[in-house]
N, C-alpha and C positions, 0 to 999 in steps of 0.2 A: 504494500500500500504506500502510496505516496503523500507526501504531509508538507501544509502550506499552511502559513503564518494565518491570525487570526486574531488580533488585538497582541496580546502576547504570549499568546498559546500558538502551538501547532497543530493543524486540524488533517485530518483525512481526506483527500480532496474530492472524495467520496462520502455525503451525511445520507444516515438513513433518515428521510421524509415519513413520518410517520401519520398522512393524508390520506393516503388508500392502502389499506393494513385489508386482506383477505378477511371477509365477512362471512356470517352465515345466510342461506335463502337469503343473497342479496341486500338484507338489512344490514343499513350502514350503522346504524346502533349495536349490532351484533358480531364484536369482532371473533371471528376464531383464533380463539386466543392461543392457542397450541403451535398453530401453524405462524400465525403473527410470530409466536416466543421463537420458536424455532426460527425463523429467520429472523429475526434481531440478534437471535445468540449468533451464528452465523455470523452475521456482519461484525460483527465485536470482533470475535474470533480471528477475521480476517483482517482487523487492523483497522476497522471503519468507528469511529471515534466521536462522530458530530450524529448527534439524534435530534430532530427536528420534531415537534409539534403544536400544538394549542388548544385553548380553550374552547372552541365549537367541535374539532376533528371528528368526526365518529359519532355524532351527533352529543359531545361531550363525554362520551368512553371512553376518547385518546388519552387524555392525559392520566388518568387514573388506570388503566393498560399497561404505559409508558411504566411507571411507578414501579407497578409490579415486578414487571419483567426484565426491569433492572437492580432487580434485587439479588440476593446472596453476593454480594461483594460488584455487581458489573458495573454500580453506579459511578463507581468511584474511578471504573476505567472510562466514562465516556464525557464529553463534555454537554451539558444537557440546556437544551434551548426551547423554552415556550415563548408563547406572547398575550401581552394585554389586550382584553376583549373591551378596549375603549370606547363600544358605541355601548356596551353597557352602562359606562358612570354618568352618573349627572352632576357628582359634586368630587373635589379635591378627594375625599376621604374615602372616595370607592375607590382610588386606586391603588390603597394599601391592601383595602377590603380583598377586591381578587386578588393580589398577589400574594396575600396572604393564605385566601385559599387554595391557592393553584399549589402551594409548596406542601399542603396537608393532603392535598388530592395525588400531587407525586412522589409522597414520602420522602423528602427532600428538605434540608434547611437552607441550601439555597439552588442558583440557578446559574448556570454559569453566561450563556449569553440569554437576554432577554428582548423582548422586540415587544415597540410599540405595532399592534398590528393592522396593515392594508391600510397606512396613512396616504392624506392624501390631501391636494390646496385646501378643501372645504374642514375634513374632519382636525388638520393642523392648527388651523387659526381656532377652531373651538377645542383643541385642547391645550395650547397655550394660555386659552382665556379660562382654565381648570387648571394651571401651572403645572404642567406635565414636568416641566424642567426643573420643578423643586423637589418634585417627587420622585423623578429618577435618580435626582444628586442624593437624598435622603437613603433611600435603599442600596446602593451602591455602597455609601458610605457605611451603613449598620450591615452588611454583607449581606442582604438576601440576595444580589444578584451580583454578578463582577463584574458583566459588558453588559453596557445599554445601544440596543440599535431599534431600528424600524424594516419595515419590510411596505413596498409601496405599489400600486397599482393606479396610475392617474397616468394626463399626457405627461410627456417629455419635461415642458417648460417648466411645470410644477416642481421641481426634483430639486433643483439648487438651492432656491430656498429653505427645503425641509433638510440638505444634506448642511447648510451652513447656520442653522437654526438652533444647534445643540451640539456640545462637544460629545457628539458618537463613536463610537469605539468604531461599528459596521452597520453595514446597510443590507438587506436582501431586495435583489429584484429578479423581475422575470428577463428571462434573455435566453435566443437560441439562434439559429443563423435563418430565421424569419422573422424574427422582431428586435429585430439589428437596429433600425426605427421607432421602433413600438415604444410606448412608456418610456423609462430609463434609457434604453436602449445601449448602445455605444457610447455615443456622450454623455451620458449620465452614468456608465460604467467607467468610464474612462475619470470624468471629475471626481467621482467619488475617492477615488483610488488617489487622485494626484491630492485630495485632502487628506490622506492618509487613515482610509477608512477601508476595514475589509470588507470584501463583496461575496454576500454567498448568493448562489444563483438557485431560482427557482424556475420550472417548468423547463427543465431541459428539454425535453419533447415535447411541448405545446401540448400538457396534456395528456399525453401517448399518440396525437394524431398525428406524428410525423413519423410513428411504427404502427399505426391500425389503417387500415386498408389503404395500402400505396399505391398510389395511380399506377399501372402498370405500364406506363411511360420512364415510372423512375425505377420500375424495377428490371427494367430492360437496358435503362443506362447504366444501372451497376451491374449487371450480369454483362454488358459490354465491353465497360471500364476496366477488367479484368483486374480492379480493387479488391480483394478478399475481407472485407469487413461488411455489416450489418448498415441497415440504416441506423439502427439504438447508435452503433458502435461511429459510426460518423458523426451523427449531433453531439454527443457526450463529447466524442475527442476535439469537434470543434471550440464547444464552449470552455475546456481544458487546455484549450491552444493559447487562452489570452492570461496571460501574466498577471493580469491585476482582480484574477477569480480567485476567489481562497478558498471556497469547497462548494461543489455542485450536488443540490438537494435531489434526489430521486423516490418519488411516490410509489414503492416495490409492493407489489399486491402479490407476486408470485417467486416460489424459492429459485422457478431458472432464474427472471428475471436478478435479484441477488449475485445468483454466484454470475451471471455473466457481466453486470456493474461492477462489483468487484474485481473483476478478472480485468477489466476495462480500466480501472482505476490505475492497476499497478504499472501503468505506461504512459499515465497522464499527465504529464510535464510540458510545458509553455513551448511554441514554435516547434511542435516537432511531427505536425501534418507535412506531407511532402505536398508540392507542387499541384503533381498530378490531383492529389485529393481534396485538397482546395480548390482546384477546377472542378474539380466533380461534384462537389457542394453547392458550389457557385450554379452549376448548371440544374442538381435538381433544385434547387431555391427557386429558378427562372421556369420549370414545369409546373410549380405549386403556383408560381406566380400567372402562368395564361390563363391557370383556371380560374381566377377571378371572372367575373361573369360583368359587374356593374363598374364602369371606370373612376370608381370615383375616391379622390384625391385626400378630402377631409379640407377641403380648403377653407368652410364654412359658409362662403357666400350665400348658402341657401339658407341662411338662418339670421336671426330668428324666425319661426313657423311662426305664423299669428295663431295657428292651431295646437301649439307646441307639438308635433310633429319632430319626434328625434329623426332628423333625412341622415347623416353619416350615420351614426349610431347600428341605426337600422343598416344600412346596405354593408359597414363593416359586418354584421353578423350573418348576411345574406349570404356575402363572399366568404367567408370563415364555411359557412356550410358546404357551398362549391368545391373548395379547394380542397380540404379534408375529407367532405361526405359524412360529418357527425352531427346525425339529424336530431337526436337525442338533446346534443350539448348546445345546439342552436335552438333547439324551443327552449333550452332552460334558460340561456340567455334572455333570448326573446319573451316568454312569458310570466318568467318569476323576477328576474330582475329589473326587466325594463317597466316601470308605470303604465298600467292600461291607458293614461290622457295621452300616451307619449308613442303610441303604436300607430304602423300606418294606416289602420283600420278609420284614425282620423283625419287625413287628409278629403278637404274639401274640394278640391282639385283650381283652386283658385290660378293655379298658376306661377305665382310670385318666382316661385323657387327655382322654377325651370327660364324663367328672365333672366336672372342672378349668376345659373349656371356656367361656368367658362368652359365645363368639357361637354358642355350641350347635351348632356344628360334626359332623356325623355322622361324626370324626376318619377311623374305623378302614375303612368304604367309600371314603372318599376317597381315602386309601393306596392302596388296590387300586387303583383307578381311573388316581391320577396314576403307578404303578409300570409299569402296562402301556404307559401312552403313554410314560414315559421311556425304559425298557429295551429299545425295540425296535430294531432292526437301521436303521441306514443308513448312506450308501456310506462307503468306507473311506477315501476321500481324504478326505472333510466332515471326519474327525476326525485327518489329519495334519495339513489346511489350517489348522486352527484348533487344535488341543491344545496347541501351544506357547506360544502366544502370544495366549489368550481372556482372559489374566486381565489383561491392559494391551494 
């Protein structure tokens, strides 16, 4: 296993994600705990050091799981990381409150990295105005936690401010070699780092949809490429290419999956993709990219909707569905997170929007369009399995 700096620890450059832990009859409250332990022990074993989880996981079973299963002596080999369920407090004093409980729910007296969680421009400013920053200096100082970081899910621009906003030890964000752009992305990977803050990355697969049904466009260009690695094995070693990642979170719902992360791990050191597979990246990146179906840029111009009508929001999730084919994880975007005022079911077809447009966008059919494929019916486990816990 390979180990990279981490405040002032050295981390695994492999953390087990403890997000999608093997459940039973698909109930995400019902972890199988056997099979979960067994591969937690496993990853220990093999050198994997950084364990990730939090307060909603499992529909709240994670962290009290996690406890367990780090029991008989493992605790004390791994470095253990929750986060604050900050949309919970209303006042300064609930954020002793859960943090107090999280440490009685993982049998633990303290935490070794801790994260504000899924911050973001709007949830920031209202928890500075609950002095989030007195609260962390306070616990750090009386030891329940040693790193304070956050973990963030917003655009791009938001980032600076929340990364210069708090003397943070580290930050987690999403990043893979399709949202190179996206949120944090590259520059927001890139600053953080040059503030001297470690970066743990989440969704290295987007998800697992950059290994659940591959367009067979890209599985013909690696069977051509006469590359002998995995697509798993390409995204991981990309995200482990860049020097300023300090351990990549993986959501291991299954024991292959495990040993072939870890097997993947022990070769994961900075620049050391060749040429050739950096071009092969590059090019399926650019197969996931045609299927995009709606061209649209996020420029904003179509907005505000006098309708409130989310128009990018919405065709981001349209094209999310295209590219991948995860009909499931696009209704739950589209149905549970997005506000019914905010769906395209409300456009009035006034027009404005398709005025505005610079890539002349036929806005008001595409609505229709991307509404029917979002809003359709499927199975009801898809959206227990995932509704908790899509958004980290």
């Amino acid at each position: 296993m390979k180990y990279r700096k981490l405040g002032e620890e050295r981390v695994s450059a492999l953390g087990f994600g403890c997000m999608r832990l093997p459940v039973i009859d698909g109930d995400q409250g019902k972890i199988d705990e056997n099979e979960a332990t067994r591969m937690l022990h496993y990853a220990i074993e093999q050198g994997v050091n950084y364990v990730d989880t939090a307060w909603g996981y499992h529909r709240g079973a994670g962290e009290p799981f996690v406890g367990r299963a780090l029991g008989g002596g493992r605790r004390e080999r791994v470095y253990l990381a929750t986060k604050l369920p900050h949309w919970l407090a209303q006042t300064h004093e609930d954020f002793d409150k859960y943090l107090n409980e999280q440490l009685g729910r993982m049998q633990t007296d303290h935490f070794d990295f801790y994260l504000v969680h899924g911050v973001g421009k709007k949830s920031w400013e209202k928890l500075n105005g609950l002095d989030i920053t007195g609260f962390l200096d306070r616990a750090v100082a009386d030891g329940r936690i040693r790193y304070a970081g956050f973990s963030y899910h917003d655009e791009g621009a938001n980032f600076r401010p929340i990364v210069d906003g708090y003397d943070w030890t580290f930050c987690q964000i999403q990043y893979n070699y399709m949202d190179e752009k996206s949120q944090a992305g590259t520059e927001g990977l890139e600053y953080a780092a040059s503030k001297g803050l470690g970066v743990v990355v989440m969704e290295p697969l987007r998800g697992g949809r950059l290994t659940k049904k591959v367009p067979e466009s890209v599985k013909n260009l690696l069977a051509e490429s006469g590359i002998k690695r995995t697509q798993a094995e390409l995204a991981l070693r990309w995200v482990w290419n860049h020097a300023e990642v300090s351990c990549v979170l993986s959501g291991m719902s299954e024991m292959d999956q495990v040993m072939e992360n870890c097997r993947i791990a022990d070769e994961a050191v900075p620049n050391s993709l060749t040429a050739g597979e950096l071009e092969i990246i590059e090019k399926i990146r650019q197969l996931y990219l045609e299927r995009t179906e709606i061209p649209c840029t996020d420029c904003g111009y179509c907005k505000p909707c006098p309708e409130g009508v989310e128009i990018p929001e919405i065709f981001e999730i349209y094209n999310d569905l295209r590219i991948y084919g995860d009909e499931n994880l696009a209704h739950i975007f589209y149905t549970v997170f997005m506000k019914p005022e905010n769906r395209a079911d409300k456009c009035v077809e006034c027009g404005q929007c398709e005025e505005a447009c610079p890539q002349g966008i036929g806005i008001m059919e595409e609505l229709k369009k991307a509404h029917e494929a979002l809003s359709g019916k499927v199975r009801r486990t898809a959206v227990t399995e995932t509704a908790g816990d899509v958004a980290e």
